[in-house]
N, C-alpha and C positions, 0 to 999 in steps of 0.2 A: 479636388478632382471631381470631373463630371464623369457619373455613370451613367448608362443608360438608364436608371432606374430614376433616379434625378432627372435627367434629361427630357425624362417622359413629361415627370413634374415639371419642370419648365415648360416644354411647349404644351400642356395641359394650362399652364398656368395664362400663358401667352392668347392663347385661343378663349380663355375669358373675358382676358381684358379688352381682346379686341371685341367680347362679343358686350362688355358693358358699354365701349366706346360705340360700338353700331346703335347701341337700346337709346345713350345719350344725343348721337348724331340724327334718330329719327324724333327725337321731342324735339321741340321749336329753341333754337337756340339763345333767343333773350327774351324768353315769358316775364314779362312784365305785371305784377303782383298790384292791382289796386286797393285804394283804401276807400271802402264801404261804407260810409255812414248812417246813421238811424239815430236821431236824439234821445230815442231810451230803450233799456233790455227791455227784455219778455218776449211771449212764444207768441203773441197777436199774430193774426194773417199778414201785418205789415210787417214784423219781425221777419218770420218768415219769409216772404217774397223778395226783401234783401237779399236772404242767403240764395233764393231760385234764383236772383239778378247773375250773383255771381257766378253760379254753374251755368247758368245760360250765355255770357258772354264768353267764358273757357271753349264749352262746347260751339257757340260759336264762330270763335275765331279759331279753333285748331291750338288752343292751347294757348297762343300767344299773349293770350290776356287773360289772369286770373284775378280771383278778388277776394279780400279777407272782408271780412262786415266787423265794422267797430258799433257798436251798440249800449248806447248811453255811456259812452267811454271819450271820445275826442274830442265831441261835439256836442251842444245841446241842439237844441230844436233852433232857439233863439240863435246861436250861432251860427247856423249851416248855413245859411246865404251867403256871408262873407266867407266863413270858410272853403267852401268850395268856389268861388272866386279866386280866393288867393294861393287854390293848391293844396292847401290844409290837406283837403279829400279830394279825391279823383270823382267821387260820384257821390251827394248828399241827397236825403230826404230833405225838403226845405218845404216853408210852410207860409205861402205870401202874405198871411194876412198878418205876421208880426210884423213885418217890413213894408207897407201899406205904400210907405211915398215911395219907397224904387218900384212897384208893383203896383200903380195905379186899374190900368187900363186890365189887369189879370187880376182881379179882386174884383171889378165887375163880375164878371163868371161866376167868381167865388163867391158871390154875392146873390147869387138866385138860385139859394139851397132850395126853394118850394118850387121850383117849373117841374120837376118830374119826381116820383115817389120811387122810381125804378134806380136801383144805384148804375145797373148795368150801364142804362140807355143815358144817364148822365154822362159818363166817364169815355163813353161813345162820344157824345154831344158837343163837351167842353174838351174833350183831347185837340176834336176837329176844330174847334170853333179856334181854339190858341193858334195850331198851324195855320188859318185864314185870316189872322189877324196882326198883322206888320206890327203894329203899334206892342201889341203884347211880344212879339217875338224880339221887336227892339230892348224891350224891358231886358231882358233875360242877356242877351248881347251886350246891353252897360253893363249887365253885373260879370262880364267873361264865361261866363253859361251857355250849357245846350239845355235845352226842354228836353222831353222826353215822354210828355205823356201826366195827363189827371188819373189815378184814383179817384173812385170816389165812397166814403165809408157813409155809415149812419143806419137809420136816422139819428140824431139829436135828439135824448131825454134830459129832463129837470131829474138829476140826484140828489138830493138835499136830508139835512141832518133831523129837521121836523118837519110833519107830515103838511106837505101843501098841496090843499086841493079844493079850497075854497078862493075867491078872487083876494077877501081881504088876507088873507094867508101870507100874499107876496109884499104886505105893508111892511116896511123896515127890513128887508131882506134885501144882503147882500150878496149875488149872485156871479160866477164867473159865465161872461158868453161874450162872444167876438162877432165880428161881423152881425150877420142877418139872427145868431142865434140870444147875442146881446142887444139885439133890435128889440126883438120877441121878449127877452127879461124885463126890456123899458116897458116895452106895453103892456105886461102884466102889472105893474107898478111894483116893480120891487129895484133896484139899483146894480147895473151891470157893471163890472169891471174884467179888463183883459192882464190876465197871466200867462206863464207856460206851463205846460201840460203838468211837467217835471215838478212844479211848487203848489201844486192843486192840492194834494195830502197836507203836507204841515198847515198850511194856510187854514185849512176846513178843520185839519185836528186843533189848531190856536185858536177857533173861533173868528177868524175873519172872514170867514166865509161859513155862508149858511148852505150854498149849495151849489152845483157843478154842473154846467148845460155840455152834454158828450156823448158821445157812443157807450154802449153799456161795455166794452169789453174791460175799460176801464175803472169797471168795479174791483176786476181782477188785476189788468195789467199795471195798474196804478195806485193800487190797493183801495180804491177809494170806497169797495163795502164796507170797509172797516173804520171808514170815519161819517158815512150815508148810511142813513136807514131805511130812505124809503126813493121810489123811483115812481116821477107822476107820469101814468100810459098817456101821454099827450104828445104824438111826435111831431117833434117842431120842424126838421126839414134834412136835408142829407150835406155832408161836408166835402167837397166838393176839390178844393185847391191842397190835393196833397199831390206835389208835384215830386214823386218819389225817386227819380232816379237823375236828376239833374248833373249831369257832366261838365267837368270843368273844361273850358273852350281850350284850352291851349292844350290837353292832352287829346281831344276829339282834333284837333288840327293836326297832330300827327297821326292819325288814325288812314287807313286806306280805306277809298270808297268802300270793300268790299266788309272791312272791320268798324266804319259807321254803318253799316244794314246790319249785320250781326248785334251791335248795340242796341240798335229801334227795335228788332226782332226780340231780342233778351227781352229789353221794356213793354213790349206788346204781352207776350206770356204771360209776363209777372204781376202788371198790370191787371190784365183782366181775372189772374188767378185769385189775386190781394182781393177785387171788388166781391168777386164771386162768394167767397171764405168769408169773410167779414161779416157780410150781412149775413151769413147763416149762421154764424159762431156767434153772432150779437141776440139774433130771435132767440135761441137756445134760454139767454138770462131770463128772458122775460115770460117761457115756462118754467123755469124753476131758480128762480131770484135766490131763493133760501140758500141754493150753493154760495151763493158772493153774498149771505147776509143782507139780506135788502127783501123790503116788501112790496110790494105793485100795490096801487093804491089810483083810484082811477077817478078823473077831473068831476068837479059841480057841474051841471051845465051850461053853467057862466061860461069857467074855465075854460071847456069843452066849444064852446061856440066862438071868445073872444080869440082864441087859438087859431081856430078856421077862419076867423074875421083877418088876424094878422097874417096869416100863411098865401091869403090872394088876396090883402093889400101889401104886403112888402114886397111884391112882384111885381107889383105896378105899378110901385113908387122906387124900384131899382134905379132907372134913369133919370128919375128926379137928384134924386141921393146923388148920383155919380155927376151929373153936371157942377149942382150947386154945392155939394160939398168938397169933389174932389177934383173938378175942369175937365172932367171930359165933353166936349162939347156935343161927341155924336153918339153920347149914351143911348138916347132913345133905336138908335141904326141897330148899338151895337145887340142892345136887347132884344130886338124883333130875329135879330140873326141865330141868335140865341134859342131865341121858343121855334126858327123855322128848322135847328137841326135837333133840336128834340123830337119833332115833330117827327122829321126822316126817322131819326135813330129808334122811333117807339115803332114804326112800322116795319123796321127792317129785323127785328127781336120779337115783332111778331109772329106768333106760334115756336120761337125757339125755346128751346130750356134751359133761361139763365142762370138756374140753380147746378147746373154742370157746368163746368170749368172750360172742359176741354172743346164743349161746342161755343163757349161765349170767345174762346183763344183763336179757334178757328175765324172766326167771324171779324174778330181784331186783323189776327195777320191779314186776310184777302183784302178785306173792305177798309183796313181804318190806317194801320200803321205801314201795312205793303205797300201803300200808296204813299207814304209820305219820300221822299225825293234828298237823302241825304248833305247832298251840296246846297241846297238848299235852305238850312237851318244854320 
């Protein structure tokens, strides 16, 4: 039997559900949950600025699109190019220069870590220079990819197990560095080879490796104070090609113009937040190394001069390298294009303060990513 006393409970009860049905009815009815990529944990700025990718395209879109970050869990580093080609991940951190022949003409770029000391006004430089460049943006298009935008971290120090800081030091040493920073190990005379990030520890703790050309946060996030003991103050140059937020084309095809601007916008924040963070979380090591176990230990002046010798010759011999080793034909084009938007981007960060986040974000949205034209990538 219904009583009034019941009855009340009921339509109390009824006036809930409708009001949980109303709370459901105002969220987006198919939010669509992406998979985040990063080829390793830890709390880096790049760690981090994943998880900002993710609340940034939530908020972006109205909900419609959230993102979980898998982190050193799906994918490695080595991976993510194909993975996020083939849908693995909706959105990878990928790294061109493990995959050099799908990524010809974008390793140029990633190849003139020495034209500016500034991370900022790189990540400016070579974001623009990728959108203006067919050839690079075709790259990315074979692979079923969006671009989205360079970080750029650094500088690049020599980490190593004994102390090097003499020129004969680098005899018999076997050294990990990639591109331009494995250039710089040859011309020291010591012997470069390419790994991933990921196998830097074991390698260095078995002794196959005497020491690690990287960004210092690496000491921590990769533990690698714990297999280095000393860190030579010689910055070899900034890295350049971490294309962090790479989208897989066939989910950006379903996207609405208005939910591609929302994505470039997320990647612009994130982007300039990552650059920003980085290089100050990195300077921090090299006042007080003692936390990550490591001593500062500073170049002969051999060291010290043959350094500056290779850091403005392997910028001039950029387009040599890219014709005859890898066919680009209009390396020399693509280089000068190169040094002429550094050139813009050092004077438009003039008098800014790149050490703030939020005025180097501003600067991105207006000038760098607001302008890029969605339908168009």
């Amino acid at each position: 039997m219904i009583t009034r006393r019941s009855a009340g409970r009921l339509c109390a009860a009824a006036v809930c559900a409708l009001g949980a049905l109303g709370a459901l009815a105002a969220a987006p009815a198919s939010a669509k949950e992406l998979r985040i990529v990063i080829g390793a944990p830890g709390e880096s700025s790049l760690q981090q600025a994943m998880r900002m990718f993710a609340e940034k395209i939530e908020e972006n879109t109205g909900g419609e699109y959230t993102g979980k970050t898998y982190e050193g869990t799906l994918l490695s580093y080595a991976e993510s190019t194909a993975g996020v080609r083939d849908g693995i991940a909706d959105v990878a951190y990928t790294v061109p220069a493990y995959t050099r022949a799908e990524f010809p003409n974008t390793n140029l770029v990633v190849d003139m870590a020495t034209a500016s000391d500034d991370p900022v006004v790189m990540a400016a430089a070579s974001t623009e220079f990728m959108y203006s460049c067919e050839p690079c943006m075709k790259e990315y298009r074979d692979q079923n990819t969006v671009f989205l935008g360079f970080a750029v971290i650094g500088p690049y120090y020599l980490m190593s197990v004994d102390k090097i800081t003499e020129m004969s030091d680098f005899q018999g040493k076997t050294l990990r560095g990639f591109g331009p920073f494995g250039r710089w190990v040859d011309a020291m005379g010591a012997t470069s080879v390419v790994i991933g990030a990921t196998d830097i520890f074991e390698a260095m703790n078995q002794g196959q490796l005497h020491g690690n050309t990287h960004t210092l946060d690496t000491l921590k996030s990769l533990s690698i104070g714990e297999v280095a003991d000393y860190i030579l103050d010689a910055p070899i140059g900034l890295y350049i090609g971490n294309a962090m937020f790479n989208t897989n084309r066939d989910l950006w095809e379903e996207l609405t113009p208005e939910q591609k601007k929302g994505f470039i916008m997320a990647a612009s924040d994130s982007i300039a937040w990552a650059t920003v963070d980085y290089f100050k979380v990195n300077a921090s090591y090299l006042e007080d190394p003692a936390s990550v176990g490591v001593e500062v230990v500073q170049p002969s002046a051999e060291v010290a001069q043959a350094t500056a010798t290779f850091r403005k010759a392997d910028l001039e011999t950029v387009a040599d390298l890219n014709v005859q080793k890898y066919g680009i034909a209009d390396a020399e084009a693509q280089v000068a294009r190169m040094k002429e938007l550094v050139r813009k981007w050092t004077e438009i960060f003039a008098g800014v303060d790149t050490t703030d986040p939020a005025a180097v974000q501003a600067i991105f949205a207006e000038q760098l990513f607001g302008q890029i034209d969605p339908s168009a990538i």
